[in-house]
C-alpha positions as CSV (number, residue, x, y, z in Angstrom):
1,X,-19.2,-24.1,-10.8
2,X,-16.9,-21.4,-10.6
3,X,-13.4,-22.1,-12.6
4,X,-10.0,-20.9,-13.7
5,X,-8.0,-21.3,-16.6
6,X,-5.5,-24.1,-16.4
7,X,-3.1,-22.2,-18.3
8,X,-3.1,-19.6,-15.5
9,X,-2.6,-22.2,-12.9
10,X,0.7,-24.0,-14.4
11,X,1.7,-20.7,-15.2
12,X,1.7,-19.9,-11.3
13,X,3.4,-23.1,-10.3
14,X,6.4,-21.3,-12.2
15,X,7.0,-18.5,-10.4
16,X,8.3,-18.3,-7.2
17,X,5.6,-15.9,-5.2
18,X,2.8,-18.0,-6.9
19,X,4.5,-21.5,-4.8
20,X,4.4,-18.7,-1.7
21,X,0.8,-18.1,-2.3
22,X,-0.1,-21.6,-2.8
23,X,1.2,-22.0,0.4
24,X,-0.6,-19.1,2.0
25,X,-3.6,-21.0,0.7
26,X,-3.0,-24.3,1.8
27,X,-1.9,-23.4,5.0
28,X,-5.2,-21.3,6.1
29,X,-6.6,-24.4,4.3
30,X,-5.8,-26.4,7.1
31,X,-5.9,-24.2,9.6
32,X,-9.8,-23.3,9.1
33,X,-10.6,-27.1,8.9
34,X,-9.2,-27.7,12.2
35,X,-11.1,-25.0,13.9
36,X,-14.4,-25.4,11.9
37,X,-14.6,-29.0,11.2
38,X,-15.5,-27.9,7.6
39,X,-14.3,-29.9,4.3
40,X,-12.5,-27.9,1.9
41,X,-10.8,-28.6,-1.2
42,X,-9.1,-26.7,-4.5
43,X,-11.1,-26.6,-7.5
44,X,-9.4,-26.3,-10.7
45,X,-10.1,-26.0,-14.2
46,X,-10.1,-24.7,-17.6
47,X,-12.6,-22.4,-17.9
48,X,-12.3,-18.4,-18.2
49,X,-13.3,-16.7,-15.4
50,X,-14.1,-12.7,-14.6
51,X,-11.9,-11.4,-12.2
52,X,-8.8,-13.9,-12.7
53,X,-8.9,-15.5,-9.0
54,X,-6.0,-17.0,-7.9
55,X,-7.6,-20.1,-6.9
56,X,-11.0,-21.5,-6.4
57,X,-12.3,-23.5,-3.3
58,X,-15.2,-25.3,-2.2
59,X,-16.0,-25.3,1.7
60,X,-18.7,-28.1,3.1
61,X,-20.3,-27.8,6.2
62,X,-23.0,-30.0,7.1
63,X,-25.1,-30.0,4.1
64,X,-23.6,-26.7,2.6
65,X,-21.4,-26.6,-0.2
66,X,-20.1,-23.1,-0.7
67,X,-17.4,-22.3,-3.8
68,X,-15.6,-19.2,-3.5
69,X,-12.9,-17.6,-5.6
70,X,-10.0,-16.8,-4.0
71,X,-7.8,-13.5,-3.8
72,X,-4.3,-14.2,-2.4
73,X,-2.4,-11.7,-1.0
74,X,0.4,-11.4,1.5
75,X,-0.5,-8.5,4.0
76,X,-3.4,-6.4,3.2
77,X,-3.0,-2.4,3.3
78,X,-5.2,-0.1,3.6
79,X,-3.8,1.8,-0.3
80,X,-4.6,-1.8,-1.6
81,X,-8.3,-2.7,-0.3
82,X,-9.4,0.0,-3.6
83,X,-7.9,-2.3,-6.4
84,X,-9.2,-5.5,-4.1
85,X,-12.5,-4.0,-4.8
86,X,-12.5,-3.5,-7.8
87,X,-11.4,-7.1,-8.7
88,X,-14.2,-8.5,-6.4
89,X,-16.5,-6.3,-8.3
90,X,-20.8,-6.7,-7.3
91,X,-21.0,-10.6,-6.3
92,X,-18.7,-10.4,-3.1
93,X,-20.6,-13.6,-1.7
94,X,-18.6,-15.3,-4.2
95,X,-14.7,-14.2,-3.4
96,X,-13.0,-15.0,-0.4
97,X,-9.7,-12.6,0.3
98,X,-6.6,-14.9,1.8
99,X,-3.9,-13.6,3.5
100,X,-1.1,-13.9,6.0
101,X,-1.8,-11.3,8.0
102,X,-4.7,-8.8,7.7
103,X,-4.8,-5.6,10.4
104,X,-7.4,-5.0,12.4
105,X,-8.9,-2.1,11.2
106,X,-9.1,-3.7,7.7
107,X,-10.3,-6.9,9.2
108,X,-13.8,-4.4,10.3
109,X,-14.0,-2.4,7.1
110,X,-14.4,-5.7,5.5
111,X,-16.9,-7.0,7.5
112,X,-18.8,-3.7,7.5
113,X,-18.9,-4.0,3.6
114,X,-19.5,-7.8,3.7
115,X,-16.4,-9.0,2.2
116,X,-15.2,-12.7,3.1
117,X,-11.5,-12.9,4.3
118,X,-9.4,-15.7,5.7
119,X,-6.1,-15.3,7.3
120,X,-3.6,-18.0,7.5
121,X,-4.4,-18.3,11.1
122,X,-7.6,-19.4,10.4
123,X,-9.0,-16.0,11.7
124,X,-11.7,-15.5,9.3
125,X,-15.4,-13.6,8.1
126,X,-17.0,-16.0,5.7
127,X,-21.2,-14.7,5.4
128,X,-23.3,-15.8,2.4
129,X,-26.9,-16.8,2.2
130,X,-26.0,-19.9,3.7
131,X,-22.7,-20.1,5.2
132,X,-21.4,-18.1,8.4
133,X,-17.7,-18.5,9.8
134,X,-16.4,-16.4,12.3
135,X,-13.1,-16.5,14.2
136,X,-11.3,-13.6,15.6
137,X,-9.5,-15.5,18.3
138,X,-6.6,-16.9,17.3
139,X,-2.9,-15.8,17.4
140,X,-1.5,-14.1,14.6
141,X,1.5,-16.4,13.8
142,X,5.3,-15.0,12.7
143,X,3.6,-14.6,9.1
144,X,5.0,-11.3,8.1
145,X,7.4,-11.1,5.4
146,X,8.6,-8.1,3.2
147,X,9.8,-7.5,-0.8
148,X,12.9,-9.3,-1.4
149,X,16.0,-7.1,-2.5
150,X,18.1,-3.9,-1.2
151,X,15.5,-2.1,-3.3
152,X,12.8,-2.7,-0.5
153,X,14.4,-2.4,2.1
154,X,14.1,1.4,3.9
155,X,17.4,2.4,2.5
156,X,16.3,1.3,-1.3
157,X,13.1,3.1,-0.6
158,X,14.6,6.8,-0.2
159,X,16.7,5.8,-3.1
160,X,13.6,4.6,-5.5
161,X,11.7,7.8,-4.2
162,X,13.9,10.0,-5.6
163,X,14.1,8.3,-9.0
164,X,10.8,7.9,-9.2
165,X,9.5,11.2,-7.7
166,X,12.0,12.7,-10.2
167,X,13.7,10.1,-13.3
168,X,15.6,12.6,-14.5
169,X,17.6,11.9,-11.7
170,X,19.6,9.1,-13.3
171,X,21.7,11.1,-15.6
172,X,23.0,13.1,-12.3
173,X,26.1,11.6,-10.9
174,X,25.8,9.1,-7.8
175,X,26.8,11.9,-5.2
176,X,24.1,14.0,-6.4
177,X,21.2,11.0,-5.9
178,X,22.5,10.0,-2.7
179,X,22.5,13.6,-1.6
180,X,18.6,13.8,-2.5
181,X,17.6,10.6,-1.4
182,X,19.3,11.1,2.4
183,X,21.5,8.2,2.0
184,X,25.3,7.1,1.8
185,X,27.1,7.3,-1.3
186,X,28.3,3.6,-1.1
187,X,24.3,2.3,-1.1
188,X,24.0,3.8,-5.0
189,X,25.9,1.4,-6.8
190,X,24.3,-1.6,-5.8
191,X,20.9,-0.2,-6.1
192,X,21.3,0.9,-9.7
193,X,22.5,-2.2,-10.9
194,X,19.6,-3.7,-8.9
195,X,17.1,-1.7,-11.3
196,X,19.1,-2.8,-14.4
197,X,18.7,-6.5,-13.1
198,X,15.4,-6.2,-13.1
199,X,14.6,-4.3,-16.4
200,X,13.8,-1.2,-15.0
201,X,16.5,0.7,-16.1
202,X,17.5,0.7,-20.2
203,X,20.4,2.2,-22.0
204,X,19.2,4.1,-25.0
205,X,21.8,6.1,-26.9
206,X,24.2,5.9,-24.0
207,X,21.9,7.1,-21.5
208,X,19.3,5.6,-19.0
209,X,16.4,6.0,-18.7
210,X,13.6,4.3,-16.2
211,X,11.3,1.9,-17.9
212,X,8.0,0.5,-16.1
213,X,7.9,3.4,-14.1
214,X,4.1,3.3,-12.9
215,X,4.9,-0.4,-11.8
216,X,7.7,0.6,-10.0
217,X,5.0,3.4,-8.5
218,X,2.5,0.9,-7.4
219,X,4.9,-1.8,-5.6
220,X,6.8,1.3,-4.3
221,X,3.9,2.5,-2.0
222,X,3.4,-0.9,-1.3
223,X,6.6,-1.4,0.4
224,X,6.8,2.0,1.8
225,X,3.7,1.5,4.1
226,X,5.4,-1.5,4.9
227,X,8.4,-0.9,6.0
228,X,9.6,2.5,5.6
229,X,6.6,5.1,6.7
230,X,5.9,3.2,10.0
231,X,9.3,4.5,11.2
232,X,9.1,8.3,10.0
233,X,5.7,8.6,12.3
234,X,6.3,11.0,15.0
235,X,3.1,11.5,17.0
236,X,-0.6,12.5,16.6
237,X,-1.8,16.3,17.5
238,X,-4.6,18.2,17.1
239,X,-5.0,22.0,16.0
240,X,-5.1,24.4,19.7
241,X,-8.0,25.9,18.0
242,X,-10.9,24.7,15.7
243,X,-11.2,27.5,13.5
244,X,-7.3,26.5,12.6
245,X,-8.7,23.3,10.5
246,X,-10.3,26.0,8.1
247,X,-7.2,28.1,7.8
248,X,-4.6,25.7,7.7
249,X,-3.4,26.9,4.6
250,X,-2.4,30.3,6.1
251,X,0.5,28.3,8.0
252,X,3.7,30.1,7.2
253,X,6.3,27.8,9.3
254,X,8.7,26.9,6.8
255,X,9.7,23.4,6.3
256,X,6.6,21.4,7.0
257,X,5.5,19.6,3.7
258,X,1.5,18.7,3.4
259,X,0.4,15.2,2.5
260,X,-2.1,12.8,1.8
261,X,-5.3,14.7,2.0
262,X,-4.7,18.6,2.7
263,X,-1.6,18.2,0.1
264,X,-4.0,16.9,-2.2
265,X,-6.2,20.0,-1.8
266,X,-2.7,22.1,-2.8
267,X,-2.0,20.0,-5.4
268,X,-5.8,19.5,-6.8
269,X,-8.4,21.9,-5.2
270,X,-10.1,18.7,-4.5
271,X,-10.6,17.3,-1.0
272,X,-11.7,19.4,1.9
273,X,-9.7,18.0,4.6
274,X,-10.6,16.4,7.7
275,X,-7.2,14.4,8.2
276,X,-3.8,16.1,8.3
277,X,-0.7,14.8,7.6
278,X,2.6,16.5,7.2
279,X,6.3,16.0,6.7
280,X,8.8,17.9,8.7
281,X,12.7,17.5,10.2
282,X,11.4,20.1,12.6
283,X,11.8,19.2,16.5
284,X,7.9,18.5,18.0
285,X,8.8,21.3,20.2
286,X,9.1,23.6,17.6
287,X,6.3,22.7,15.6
288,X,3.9,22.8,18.6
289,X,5.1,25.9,19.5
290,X,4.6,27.9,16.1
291,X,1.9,25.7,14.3
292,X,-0.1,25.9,18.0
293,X,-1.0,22.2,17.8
294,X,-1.6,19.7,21.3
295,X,-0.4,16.3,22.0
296,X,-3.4,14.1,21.3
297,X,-3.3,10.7,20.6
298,X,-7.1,10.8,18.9
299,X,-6.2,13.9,16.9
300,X,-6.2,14.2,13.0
301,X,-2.5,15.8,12.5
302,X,0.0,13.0,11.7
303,X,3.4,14.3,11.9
304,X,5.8,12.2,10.1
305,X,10.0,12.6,9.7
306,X,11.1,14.5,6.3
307,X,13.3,11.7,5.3
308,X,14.5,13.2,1.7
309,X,16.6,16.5,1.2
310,X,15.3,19.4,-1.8
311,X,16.8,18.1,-4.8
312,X,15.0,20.3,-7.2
313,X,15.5,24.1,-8.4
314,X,11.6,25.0,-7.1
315,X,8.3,23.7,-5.9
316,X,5.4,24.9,-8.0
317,X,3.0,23.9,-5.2
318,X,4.8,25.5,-2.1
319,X,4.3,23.8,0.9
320,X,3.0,20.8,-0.3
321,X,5.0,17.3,-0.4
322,X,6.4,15.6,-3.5
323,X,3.5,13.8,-5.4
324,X,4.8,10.3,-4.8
325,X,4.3,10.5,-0.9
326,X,0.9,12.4,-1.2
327,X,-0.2,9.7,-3.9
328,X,1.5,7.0,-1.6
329,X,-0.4,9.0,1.5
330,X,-3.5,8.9,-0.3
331,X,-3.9,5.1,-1.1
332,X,-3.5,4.4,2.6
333,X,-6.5,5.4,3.6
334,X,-10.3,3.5,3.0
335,X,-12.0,6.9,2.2
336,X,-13.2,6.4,-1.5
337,X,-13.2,10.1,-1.9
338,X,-9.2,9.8,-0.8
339,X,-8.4,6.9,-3.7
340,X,-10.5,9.2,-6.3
341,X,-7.7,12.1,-5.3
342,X,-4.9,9.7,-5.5
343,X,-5.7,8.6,-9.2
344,X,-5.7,12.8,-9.8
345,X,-2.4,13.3,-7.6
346,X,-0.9,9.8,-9.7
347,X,-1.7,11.4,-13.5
348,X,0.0,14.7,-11.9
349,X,3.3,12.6,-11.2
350,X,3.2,10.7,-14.0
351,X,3.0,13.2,-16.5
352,X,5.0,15.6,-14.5
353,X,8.4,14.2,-16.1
């Protein structure tokens, strides 16, 4: 029998998201019973267990008595499937990923890789050696739901990218970060003393200085593929010319900055790209024009709206975006090869300050 700590679970009942994903849980719960006509139950325990699941659950149907441990998340993106796999490790027969919402493209990687997931809908993939439950047909409910705080929200985004793309930041005045970040003056306030509120910001000899700062990294591109880079997306193009896709770094329009895979090839020497992606406050017209790229909804060129404004004196790696939004570019992606970059492009950002 697979088991948890008890600890762990009274330890959950104490904090709010852990009540938010016991409901999650009990919700798809009910929700697969009613379509499948399959008993399940919690398990719970005192026993260590690899891995740490957030729950574990036994499902019956007929004479099959399956336990899985469970994962919980909210909404599954593609930069977190790579820690998920991790955590799953070799037995994936044995996990079962829960969620409120999980995309479609994610939803087939899974199943192509043969890892279970359930989705508070009750749409599901659940294979073992004895079990099979499939359903893709239901509704995806109003399930969605984003980081609490000013701090997530697209306007505490640009802020925290800044300060976290550059901490020396916070001993510049107000004016000076909201300059940077693209934002108004009267947002900076509020979203400092947020930090402070939650312990990220610490006062040491009468100046402050940013404390958890890879944390703040990791549930930063979490919320930015979220919230904020879905609305920077311009359009998908596609080179004029194939030979361009080999001598895409002899582009000299200014004011484009290269991410997620070709920026990691500036930044790295690393990836040979096959993707493009690129920030610019250039009009489409423009770009087409002098980087001689084609509408193309299928194409590998993502163009996506330069939301921040050049804060610092130079860019060692010219033409290539800030490390935060090529690391943050990287993770959302289910290319192995892509997260192996992003750990490179991550130790470059977090030792760059």
């Amino acid at each position: 029998m697979f088991m948890v700590r008890e600890h762990f679970i009274k330890m959950n009942k104490m904090r709010p998201e852990s009540i938010q994903a016991s409901k999650t849980l009990d919700t798809a719960i009910a929700e697969l019973k009613n379509i499948s006509g399959a008993g399940i139950r919690k398990i719970a325990s005192s026993k260590n267990m690899h891995g740490n699941p957030d729950a574990v659950i036994e499902i019956k149907l007929r004479k099959i008595h399956q336990e899985f441990l469970v994962e919980i998340k909210n909404e599954i993106r593609e930069h977190m499937i790579e820690r998920l796999i991790e955590n799953i490790g070799t037995e994936k027969n044995k996990w079962l990923i829960v969620a409120k919402y999980i995309p479609g493209p994610i939803k087939d990687f899974l199943k192509k890789h043969g890892y279970n997931y359930l989705e508070m809908t009750g749409n599901c993939f659940i294979s073992t050696d004895h079990l099979f439950i499939s359903v893709n047909d239901k509704g995806v409910k109003n399930v969605l739901k984003t980081a609490e705080g000013k701090l997530w929200k697209a306007t505490g985004l640009k802020f925290l990218f800044v300060i976290l793309e550059d901490p020396n930041m916070l001993t510049y005045t107000q004016r000076d970060i909201a300059s940077a970040a693209g934002i108004a003056l009267g947002n900076i306030s509020n979203l400092l003393e947020e930090l402070r509120d939650g312990g990220y910001i610490i006062n040491e000899e009468g100046e402050e200085k940013l404390q958890q700062r890879e944390k703040l990294i990791d549930r930063w591109v979490e919320a930015f593929h979220v919230t904020l880079r879905p609305k920077l997306q311009r359009g998908m193009f596609r080179f004029a010319r194939p030979d361009q896709q080999k001598t895409w770094r002899e582009q000299k329009v200014k004011d484009i900055y290269w991410t997620g895979e070709p920026g990691a090839d500036l930044y790295t020497d690393f990836l040979n790209p096959e993707n493009f992606e690129l920030y610019s406050s250039r009009t489409i017209a423009d770009l087409m024009v002098n980087m001689k790229m084609i509408v193309d909804k299928n194409g590998n060129i993502l163009v996506l709206d330069k939301f921040w404004n050049d804060w610092k004196a130079k860019n060692d790696i010219p033409g290539a975006a800030p490390l935060l939004l090529v690391y943050a570019d990287l993770k959302n992606s289910l290319d192995s090869r892509n997260w192996e970059a992003a750990e490179k492009i991550k130790k470059l950002l977090l030792n760059a300050n």
